[in-house]
Structure formats: C-alpha cells, structure tokens
PDB file with one MODEL, atoms N, CA, C and O in Angstrom:
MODEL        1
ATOM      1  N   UNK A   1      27.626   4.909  28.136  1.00  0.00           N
ATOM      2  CA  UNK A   1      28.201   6.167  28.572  1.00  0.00           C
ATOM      3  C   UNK A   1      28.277   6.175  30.101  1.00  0.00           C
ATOM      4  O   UNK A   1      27.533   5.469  30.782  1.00  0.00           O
ATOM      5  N   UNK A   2      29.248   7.038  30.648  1.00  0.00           N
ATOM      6  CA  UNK A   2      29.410   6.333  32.279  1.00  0.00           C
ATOM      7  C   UNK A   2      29.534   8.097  32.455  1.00  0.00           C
ATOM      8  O   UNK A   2      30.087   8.935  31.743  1.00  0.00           O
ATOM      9  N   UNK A   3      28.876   8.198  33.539  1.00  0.00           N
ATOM     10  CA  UNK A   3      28.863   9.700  34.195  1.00  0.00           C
ATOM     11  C   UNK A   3      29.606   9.528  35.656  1.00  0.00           C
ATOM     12  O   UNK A   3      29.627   8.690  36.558  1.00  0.00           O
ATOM     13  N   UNK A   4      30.288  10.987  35.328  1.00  0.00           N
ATOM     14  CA  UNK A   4      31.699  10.585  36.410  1.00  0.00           C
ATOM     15  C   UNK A   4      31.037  11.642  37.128  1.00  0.00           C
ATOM     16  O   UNK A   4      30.541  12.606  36.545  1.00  0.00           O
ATOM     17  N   UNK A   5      31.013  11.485  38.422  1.00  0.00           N
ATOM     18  CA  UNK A   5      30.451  12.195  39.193  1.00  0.00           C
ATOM     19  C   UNK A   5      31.077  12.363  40.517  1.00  0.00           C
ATOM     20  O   UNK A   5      31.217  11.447  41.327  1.00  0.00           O
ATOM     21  N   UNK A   6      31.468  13.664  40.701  1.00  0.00           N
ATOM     22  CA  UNK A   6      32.623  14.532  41.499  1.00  0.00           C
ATOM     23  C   UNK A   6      32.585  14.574  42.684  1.00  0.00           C
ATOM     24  O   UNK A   6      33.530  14.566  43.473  1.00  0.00           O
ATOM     25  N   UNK A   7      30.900  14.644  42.989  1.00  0.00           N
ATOM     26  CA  UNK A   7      30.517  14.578  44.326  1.00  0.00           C
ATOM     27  C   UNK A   7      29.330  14.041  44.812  1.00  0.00           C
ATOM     28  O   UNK A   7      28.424  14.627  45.404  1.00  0.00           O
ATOM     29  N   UNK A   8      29.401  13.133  44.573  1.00  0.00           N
ATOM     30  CA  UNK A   8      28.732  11.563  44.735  1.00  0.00           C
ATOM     31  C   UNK A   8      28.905  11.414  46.429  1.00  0.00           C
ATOM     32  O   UNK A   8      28.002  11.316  47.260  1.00  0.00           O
ATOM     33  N   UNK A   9      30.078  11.427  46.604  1.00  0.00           N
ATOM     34  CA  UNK A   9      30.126  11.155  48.096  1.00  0.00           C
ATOM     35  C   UNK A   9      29.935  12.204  49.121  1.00  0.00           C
ATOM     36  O   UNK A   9      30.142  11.859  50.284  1.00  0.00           O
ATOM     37  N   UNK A  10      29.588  13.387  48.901  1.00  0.00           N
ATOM     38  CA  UNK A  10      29.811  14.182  49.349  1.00  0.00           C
ATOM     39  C   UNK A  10      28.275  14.563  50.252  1.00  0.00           C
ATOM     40  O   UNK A  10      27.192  14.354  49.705  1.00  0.00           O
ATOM     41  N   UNK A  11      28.335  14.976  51.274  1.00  0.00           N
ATOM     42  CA  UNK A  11      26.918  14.888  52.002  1.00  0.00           C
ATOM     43  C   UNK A  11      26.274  16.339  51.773  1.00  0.00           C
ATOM     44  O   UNK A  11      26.933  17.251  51.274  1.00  0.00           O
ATOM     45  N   UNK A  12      25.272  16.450  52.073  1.00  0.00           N
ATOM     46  CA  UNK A  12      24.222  17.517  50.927  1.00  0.00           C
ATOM     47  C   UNK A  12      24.453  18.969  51.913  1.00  0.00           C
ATOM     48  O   UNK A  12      24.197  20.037  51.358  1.00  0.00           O
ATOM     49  N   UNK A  13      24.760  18.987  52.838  1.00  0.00           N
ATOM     50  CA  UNK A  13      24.938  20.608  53.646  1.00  0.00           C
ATOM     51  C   UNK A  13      26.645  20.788  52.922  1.00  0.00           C
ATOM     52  O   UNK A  13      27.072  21.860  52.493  1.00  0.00           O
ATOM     53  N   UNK A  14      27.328  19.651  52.926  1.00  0.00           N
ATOM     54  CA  UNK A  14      28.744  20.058  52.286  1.00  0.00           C
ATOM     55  C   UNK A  14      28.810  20.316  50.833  1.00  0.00           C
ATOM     56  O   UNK A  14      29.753  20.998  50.433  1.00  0.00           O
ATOM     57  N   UNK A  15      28.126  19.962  50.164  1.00  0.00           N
ATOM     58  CA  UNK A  15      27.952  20.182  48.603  1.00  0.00           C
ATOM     59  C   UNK A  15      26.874  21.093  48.432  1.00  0.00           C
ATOM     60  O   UNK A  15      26.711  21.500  47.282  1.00  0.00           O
ATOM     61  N   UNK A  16      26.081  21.517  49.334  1.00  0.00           N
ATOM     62  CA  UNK A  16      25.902  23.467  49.127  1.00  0.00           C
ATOM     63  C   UNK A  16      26.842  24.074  49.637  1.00  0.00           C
ATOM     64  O   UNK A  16      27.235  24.775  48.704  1.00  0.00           O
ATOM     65  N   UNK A  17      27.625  24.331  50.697  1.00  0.00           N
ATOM     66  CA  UNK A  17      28.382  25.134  51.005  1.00  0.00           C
ATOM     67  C   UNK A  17      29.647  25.041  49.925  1.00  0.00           C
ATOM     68  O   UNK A  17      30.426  25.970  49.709  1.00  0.00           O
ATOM     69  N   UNK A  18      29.678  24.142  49.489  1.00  0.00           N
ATOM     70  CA  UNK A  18      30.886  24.030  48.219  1.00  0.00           C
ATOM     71  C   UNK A  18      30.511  24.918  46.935  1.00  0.00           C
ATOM     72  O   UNK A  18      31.227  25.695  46.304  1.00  0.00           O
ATOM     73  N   UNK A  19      28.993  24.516  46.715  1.00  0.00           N
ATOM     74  CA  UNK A  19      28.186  25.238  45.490  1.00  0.00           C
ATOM     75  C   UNK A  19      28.095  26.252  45.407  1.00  0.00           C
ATOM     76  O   UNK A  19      28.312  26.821  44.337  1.00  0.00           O
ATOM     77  N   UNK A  20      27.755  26.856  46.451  1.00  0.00           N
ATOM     78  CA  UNK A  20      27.494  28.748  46.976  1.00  0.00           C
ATOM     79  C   UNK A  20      29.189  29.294  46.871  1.00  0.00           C
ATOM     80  O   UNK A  20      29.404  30.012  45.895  1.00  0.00           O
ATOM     81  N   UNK A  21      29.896  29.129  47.410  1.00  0.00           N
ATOM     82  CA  UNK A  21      31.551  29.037  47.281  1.00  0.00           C
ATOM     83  C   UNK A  21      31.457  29.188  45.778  1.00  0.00           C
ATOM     84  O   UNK A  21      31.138  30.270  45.286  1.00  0.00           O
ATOM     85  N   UNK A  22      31.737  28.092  45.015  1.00  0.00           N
ATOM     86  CA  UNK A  22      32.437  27.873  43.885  1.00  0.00           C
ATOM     87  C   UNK A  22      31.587  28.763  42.785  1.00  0.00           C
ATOM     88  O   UNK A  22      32.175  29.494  41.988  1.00  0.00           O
ATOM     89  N   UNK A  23      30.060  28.628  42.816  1.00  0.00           N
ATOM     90  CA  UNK A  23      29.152  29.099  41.730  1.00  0.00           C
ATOM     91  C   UNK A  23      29.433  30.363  41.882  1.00  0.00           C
ATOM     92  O   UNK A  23      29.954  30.919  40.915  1.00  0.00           O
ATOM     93  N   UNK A  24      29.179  31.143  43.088  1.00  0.00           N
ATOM     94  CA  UNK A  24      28.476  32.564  43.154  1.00  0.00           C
ATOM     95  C   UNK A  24      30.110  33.691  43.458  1.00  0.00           C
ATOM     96  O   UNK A  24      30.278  34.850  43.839  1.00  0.00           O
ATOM     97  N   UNK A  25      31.091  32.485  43.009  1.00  0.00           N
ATOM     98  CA  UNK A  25      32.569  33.399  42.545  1.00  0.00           C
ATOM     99  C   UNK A  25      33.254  33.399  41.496  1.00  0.00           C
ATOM    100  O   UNK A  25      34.124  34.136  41.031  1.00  0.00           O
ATOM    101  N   UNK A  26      32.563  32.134  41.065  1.00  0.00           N
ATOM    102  CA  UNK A  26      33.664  31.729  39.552  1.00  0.00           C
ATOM    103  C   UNK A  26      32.925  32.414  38.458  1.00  0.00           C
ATOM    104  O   UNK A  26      33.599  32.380  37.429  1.00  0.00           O
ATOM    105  N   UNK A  27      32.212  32.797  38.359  1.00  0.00           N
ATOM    106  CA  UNK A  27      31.685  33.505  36.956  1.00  0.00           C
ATOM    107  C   UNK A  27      31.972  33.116  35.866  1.00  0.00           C
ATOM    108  O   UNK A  27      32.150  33.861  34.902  1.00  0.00           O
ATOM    109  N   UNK A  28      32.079  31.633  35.846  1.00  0.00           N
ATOM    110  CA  UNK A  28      32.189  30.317  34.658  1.00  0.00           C
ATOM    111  C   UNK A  28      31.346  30.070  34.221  1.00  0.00           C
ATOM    112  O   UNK A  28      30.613  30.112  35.209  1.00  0.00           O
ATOM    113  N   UNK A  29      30.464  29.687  33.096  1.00  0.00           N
ATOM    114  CA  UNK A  29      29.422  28.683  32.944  1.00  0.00           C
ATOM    115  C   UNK A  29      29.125  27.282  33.234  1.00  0.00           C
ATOM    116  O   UNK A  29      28.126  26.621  33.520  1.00  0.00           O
ATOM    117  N   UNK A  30      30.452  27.067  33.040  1.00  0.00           N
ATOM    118  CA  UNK A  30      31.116  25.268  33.179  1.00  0.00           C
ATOM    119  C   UNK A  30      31.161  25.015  34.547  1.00  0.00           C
ATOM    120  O   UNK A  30      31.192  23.811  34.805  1.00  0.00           O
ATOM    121  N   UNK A  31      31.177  25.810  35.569  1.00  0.00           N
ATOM    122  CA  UNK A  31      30.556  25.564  37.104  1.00  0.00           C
ATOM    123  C   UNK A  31      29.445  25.661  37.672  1.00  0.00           C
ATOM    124  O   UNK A  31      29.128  25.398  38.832  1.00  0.00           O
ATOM    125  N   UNK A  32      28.683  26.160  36.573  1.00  0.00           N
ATOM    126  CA  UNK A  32      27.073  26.394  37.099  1.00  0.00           C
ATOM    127  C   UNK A  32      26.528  24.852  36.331  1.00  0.00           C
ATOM    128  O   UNK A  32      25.877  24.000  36.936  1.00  0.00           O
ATOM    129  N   UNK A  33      26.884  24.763  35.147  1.00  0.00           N
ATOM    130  CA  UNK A  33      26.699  23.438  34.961  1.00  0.00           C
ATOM    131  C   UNK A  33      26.893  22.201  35.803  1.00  0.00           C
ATOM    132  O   UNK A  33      26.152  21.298  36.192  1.00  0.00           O
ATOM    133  N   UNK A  34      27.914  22.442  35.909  1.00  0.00           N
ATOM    134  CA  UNK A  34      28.964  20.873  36.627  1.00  0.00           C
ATOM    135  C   UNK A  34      27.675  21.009  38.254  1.00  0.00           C
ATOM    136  O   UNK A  34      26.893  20.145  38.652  1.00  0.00           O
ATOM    137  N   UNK A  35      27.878  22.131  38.710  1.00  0.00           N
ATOM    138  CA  UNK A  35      26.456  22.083  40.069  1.00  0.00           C
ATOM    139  C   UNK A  35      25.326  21.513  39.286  1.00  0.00           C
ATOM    140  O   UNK A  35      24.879  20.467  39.756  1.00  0.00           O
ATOM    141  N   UNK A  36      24.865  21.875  38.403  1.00  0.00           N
ATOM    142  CA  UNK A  36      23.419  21.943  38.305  1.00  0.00           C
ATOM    143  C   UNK A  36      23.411  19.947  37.764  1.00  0.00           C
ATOM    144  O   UNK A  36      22.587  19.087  38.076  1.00  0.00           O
ATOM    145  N   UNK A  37      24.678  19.823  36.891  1.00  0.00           N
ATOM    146  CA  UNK A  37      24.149  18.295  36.670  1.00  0.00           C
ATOM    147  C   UNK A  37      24.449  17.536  38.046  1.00  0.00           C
ATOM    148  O   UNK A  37      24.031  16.380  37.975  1.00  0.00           O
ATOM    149  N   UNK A  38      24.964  17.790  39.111  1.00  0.00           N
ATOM    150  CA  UNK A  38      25.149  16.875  40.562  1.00  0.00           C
ATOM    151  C   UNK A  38      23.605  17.282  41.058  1.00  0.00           C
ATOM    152  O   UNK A  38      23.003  16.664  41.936  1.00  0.00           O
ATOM    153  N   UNK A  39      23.235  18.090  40.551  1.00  0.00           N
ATOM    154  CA  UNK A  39      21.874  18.291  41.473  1.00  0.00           C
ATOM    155  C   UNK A  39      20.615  17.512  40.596  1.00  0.00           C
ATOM    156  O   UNK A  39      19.671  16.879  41.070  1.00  0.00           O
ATOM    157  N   UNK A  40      20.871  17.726  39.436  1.00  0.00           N
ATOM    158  CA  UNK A  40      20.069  16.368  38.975  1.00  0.00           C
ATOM    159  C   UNK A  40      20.380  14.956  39.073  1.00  0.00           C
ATOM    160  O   UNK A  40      19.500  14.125  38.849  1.00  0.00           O
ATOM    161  N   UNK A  41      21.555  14.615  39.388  1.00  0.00           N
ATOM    162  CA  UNK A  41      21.706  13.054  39.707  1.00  0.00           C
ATOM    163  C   UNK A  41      21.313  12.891  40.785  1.00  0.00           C
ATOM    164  O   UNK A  41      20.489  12.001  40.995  1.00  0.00           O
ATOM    165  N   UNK A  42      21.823  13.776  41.896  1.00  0.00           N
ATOM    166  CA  UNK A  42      20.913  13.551  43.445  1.00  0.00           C
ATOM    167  C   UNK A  42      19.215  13.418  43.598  1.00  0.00           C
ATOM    168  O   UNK A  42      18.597  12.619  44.301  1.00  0.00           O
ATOM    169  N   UNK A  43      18.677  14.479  42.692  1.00  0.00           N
ATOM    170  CA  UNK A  43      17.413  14.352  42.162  1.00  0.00           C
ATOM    171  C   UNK A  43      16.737  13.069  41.812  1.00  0.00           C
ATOM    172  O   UNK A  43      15.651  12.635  42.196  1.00  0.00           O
ATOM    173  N   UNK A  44      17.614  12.562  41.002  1.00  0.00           N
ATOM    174  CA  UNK A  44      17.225  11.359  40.478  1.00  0.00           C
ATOM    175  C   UNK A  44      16.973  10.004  41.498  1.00  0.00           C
ATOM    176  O   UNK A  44      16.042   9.198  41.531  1.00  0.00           O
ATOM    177  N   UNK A  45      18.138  10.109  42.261  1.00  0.00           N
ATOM    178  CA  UNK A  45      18.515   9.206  42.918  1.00  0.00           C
ATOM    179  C   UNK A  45      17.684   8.996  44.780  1.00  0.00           C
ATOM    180  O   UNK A  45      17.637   8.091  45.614  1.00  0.00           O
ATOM    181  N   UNK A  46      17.218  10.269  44.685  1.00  0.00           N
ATOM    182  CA  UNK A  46      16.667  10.772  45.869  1.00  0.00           C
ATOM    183  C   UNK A  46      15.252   9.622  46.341  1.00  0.00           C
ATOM    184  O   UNK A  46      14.942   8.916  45.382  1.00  0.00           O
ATOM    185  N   UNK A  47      14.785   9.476  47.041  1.00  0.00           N
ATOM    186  CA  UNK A  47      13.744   8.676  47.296  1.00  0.00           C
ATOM    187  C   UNK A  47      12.989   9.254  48.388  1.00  0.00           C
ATOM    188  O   UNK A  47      12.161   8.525  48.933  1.00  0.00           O
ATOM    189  N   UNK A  48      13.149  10.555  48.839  1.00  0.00           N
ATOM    190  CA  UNK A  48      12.612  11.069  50.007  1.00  0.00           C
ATOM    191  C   UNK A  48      11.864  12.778  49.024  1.00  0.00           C
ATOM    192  O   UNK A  48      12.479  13.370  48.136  1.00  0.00           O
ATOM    193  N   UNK A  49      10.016  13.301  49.738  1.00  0.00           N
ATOM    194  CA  UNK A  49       9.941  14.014  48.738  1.00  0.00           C
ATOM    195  C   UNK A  49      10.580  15.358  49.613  1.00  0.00           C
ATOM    196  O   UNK A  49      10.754  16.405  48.990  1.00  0.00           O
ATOM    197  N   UNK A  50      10.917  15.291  51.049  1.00  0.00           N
ATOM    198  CA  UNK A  50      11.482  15.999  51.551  1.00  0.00           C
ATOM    199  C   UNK A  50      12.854  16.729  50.729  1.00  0.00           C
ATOM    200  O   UNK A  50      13.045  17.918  50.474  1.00  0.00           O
ATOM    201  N   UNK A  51      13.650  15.608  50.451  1.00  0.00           N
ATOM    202  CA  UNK A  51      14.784  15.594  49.837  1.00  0.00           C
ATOM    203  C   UNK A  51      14.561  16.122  48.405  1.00  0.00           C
ATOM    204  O   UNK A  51      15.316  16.936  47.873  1.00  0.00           O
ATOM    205  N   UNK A  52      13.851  15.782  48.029  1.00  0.00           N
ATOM    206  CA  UNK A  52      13.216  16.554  46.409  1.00  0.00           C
ATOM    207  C   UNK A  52      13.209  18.003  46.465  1.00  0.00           C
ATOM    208  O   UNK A  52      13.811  18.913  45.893  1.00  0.00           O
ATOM    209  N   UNK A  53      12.084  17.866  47.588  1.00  0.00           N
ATOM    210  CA  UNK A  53      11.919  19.746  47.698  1.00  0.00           C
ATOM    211  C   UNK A  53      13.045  20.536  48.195  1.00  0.00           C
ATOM    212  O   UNK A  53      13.075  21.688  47.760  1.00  0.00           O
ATOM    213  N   UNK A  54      14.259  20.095  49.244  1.00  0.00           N
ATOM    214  CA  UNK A  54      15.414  20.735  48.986  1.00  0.00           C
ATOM    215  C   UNK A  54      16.290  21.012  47.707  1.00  0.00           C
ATOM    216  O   UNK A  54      16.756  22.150  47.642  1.00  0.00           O
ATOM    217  N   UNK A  55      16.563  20.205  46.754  1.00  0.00           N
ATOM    218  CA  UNK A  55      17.072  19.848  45.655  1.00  0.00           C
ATOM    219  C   UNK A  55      15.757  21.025  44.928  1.00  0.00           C
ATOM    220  O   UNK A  55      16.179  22.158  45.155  1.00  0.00           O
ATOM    221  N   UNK A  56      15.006  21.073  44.515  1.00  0.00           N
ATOM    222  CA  UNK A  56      14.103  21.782  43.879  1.00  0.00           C
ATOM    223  C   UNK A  56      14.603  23.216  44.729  1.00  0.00           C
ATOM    224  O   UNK A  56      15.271  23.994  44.049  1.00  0.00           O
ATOM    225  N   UNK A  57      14.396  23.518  45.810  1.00  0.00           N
ATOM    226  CA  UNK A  57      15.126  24.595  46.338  1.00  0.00           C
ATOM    227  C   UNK A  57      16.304  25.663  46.032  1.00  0.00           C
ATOM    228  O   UNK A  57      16.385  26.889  45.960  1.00  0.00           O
ATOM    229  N   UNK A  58      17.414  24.254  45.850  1.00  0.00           N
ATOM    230  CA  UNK A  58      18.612  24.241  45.488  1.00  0.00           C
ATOM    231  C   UNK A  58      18.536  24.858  44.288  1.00  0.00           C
ATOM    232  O   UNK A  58      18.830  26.047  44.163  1.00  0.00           O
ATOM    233  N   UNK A  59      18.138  24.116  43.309  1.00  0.00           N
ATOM    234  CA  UNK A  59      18.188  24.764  41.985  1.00  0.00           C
ATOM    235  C   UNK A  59      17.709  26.234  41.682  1.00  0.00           C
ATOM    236  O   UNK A  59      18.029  26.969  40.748  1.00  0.00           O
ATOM    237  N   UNK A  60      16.760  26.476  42.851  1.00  0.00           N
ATOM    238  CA  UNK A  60      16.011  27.757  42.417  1.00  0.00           C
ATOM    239  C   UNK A  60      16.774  28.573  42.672  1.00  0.00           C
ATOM    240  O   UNK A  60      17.011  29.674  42.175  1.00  0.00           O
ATOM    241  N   UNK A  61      17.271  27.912  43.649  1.00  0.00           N
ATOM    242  CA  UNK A  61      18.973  29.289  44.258  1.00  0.00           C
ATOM    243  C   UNK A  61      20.133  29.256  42.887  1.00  0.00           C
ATOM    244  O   UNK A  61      20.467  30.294  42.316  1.00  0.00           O
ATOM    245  N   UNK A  62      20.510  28.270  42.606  1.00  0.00           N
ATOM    246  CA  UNK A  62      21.197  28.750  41.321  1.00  0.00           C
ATOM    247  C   UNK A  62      20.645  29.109  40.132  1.00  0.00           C
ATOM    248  O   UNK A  62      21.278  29.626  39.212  1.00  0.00           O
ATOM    249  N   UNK A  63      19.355  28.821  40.120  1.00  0.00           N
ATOM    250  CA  UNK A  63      19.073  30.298  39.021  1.00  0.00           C
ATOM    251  C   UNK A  63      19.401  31.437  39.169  1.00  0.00           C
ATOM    252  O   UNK A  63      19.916  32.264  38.416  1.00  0.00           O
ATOM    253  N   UNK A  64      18.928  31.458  40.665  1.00  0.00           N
ATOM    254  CA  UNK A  64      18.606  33.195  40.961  1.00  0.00           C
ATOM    255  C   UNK A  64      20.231  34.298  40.438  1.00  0.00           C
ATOM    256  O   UNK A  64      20.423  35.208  39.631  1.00  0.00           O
ATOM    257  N   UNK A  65      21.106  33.522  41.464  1.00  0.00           N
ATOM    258  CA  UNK A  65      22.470  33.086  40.953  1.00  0.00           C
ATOM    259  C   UNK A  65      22.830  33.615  39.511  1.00  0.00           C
ATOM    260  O   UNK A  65      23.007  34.702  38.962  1.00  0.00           O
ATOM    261  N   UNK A  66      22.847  32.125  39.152  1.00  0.00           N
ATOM    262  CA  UNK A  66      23.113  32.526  37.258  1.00  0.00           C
ATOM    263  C   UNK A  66      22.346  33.527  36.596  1.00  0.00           C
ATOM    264  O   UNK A  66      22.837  34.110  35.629  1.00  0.00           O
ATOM    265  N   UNK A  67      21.087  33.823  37.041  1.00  0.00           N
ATOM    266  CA  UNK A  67      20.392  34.911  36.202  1.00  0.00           C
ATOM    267  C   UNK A  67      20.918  36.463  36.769  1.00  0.00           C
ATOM    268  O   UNK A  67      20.552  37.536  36.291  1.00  0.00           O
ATOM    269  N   UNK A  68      21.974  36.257  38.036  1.00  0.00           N
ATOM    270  CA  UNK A  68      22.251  37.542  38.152  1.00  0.00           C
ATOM    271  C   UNK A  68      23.511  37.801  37.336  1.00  0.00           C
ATOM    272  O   UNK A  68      23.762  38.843  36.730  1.00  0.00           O
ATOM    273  N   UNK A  69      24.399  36.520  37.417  1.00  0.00           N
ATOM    274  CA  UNK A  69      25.410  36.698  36.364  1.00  0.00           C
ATOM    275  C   UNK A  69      25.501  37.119  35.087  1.00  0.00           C
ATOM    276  O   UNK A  69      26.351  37.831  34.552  1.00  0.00           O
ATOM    277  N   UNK A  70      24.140  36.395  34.482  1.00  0.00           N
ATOM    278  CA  UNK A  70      24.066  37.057  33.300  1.00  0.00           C
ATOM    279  C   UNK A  70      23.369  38.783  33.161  1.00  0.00           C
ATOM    280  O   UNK A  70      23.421  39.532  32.186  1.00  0.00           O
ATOM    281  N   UNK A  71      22.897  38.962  34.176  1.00  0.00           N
ATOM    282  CA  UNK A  71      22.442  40.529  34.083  1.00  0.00           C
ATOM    283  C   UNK A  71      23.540  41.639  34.409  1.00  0.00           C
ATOM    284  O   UNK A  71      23.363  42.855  34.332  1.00  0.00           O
ATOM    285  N   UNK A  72      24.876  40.887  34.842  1.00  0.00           N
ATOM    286  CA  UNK A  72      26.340  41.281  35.217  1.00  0.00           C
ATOM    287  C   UNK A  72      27.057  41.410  33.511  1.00  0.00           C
ATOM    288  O   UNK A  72      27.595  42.362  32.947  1.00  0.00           O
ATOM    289  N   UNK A  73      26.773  40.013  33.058  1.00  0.00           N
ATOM    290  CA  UNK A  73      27.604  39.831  31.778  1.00  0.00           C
ATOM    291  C   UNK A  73      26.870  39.194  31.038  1.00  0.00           C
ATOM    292  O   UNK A  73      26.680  37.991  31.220  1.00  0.00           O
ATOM    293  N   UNK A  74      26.143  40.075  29.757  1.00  0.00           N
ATOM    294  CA  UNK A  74      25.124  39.305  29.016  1.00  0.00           C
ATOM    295  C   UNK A  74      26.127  38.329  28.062  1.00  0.00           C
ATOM    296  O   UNK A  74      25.577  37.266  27.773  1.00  0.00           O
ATOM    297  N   UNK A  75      27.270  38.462  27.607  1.00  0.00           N
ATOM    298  CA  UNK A  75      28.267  37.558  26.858  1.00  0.00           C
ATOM    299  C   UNK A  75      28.725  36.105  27.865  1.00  0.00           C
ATOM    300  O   UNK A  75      29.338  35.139  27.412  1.00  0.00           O
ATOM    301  N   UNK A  76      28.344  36.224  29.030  1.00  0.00           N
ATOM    302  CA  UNK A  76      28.783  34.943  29.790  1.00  0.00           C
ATOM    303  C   UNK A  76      28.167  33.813  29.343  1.00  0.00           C
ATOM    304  O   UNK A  76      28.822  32.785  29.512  1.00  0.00           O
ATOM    305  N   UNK A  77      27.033  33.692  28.789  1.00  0.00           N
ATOM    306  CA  UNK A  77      26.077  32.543  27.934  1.00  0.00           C
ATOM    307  C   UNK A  77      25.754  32.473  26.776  1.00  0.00           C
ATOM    308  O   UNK A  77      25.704  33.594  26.271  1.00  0.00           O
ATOM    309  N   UNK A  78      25.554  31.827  26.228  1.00  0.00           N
ATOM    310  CA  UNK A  78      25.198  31.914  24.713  1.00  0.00           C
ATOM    311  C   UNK A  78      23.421  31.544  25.073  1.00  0.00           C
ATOM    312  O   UNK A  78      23.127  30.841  26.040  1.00  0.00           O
ATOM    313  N   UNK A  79      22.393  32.115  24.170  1.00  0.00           N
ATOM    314  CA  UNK A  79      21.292  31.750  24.473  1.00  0.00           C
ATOM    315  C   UNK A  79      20.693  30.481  24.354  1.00  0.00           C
ATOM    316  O   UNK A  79      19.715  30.348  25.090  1.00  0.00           O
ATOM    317  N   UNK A  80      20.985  29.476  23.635  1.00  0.00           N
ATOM    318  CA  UNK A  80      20.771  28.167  23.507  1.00  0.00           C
ATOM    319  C   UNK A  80      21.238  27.731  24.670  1.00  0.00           C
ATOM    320  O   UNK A  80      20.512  26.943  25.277  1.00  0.00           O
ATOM    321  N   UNK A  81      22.446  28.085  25.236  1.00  0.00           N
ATOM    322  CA  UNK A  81      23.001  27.590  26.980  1.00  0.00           C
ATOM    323  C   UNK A  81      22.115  27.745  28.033  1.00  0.00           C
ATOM    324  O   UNK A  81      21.861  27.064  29.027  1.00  0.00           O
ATOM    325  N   UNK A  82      21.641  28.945  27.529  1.00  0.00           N
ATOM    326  CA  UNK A  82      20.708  29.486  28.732  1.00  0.00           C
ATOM    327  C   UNK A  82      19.941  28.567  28.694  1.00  0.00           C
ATOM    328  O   UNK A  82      19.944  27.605  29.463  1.00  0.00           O
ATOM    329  N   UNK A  83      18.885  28.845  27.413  1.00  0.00           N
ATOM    330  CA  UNK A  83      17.986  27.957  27.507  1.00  0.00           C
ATOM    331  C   UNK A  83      17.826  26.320  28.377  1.00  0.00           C
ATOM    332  O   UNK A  83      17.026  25.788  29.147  1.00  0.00           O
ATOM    333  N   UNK A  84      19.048  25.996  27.734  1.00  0.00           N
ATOM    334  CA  UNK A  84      19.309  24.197  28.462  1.00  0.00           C
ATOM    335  C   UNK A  84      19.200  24.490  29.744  1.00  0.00           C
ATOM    336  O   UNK A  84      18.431  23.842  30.454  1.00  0.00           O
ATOM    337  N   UNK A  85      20.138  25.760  30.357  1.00  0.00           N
ATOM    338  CA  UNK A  85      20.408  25.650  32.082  1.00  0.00           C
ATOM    339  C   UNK A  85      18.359  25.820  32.388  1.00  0.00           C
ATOM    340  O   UNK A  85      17.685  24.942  32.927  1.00  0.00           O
ATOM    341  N   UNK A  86      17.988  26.732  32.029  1.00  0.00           N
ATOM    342  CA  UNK A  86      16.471  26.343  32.342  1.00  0.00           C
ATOM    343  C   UNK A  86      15.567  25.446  32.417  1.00  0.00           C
ATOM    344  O   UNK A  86      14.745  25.329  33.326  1.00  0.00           O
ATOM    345  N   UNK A  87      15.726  24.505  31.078  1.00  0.00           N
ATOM    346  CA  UNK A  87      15.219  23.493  30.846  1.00  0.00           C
ATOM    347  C   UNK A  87      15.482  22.570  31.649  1.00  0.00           C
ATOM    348  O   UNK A  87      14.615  21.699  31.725  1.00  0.00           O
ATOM    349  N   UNK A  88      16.784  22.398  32.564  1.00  0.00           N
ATOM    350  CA  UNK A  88      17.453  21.242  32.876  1.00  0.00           C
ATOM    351  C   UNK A  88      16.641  21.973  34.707  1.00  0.00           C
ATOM    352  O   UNK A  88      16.079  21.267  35.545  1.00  0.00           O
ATOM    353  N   UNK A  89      16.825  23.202  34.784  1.00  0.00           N
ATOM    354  CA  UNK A  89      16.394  23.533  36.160  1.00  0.00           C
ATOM    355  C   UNK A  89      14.337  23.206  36.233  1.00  0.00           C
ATOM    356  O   UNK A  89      13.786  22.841  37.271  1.00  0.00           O
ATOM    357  N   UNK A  90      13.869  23.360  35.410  1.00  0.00           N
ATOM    358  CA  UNK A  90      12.494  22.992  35.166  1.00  0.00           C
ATOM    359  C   UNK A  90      12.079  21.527  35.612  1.00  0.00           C
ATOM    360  O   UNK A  90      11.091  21.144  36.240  1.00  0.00           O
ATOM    361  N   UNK A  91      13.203  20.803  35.060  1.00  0.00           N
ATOM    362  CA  UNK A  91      13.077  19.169  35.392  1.00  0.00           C
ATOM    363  C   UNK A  91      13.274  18.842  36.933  1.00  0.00           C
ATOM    364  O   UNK A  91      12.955  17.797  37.500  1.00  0.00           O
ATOM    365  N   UNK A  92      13.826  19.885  37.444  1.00  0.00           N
ATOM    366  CA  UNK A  92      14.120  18.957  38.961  1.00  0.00           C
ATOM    367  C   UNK A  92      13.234  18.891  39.554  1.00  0.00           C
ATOM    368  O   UNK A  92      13.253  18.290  40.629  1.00  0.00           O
TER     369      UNK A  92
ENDMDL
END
C-alpha cells in the first residue's frame, strides 16, 4: 500500500498556516482527517523530541478545533469517526 502524501514537502510553519486556513473553515471531516494523517507521518518520521512536542501540540490544536465543530454540528461526525479522530490524536 503506498501513502500519497500532499505535503511531504512542505515546511512545518507553512503546513500550519495551511492547516489553521483550511481546517478551522472547511467544516469537512475529510480535512480534519487529511491534517491529522500528515501530522502523523511527520510524527513518525520526526527524530527530534522538540519536533514531537510541536506535532503533539499541533494535534491538540485540532482537537480543540474539531471538538468545536462538532459542538456547532453534532451530525458533522458519525461517532465511530470521532472516536478514530481521538484515537489517532492519542497516538501522536
């Protein structure tokens, strides 16, 4: 399986200012995702714990985020979704 990844190249002050932009207007699910899995590959890939604890940061900001969306629109998620977006934010 090959993971295509959007913003791979993209340097980490430009891919928050893209994230904050795109997440905290689109009121999609499929964009809080698509952020949240670039923030676990960076995670992954990271080798600095500096860099961890931003990325751990990061994520906490798009909870805060998505959990306001859904207190906007409880139909924007299905609860099994939710669940994953947590689970997947727990891991970073």
């Amino acid at each position: 399986m090959e993971t295509i990844r959007k913003f791979k190249k993209m340097g980490l002050w430009d891919f928050i200012e893209l994230m904050q932009q795109n997440c905290y207007q689109s009121g999609k699910k499929e964009v809080y995702f698509l952020y949240l899995d670039e923030l676990n590959m960076r995670r992954i890939e990271s080798i600095s714990e500096g860099g961890n604890y931003k990325l751990q940061a990061l994520g906490r900001e798009l909870l805060a985020q998505f959990e306001k969306e859904i207190d906007q629109n409880r139909d924007f998620i299905a609860e099994s979704e939710e669940l994953e977006f947590r689970k997947i934010i727990e891991a970073l």
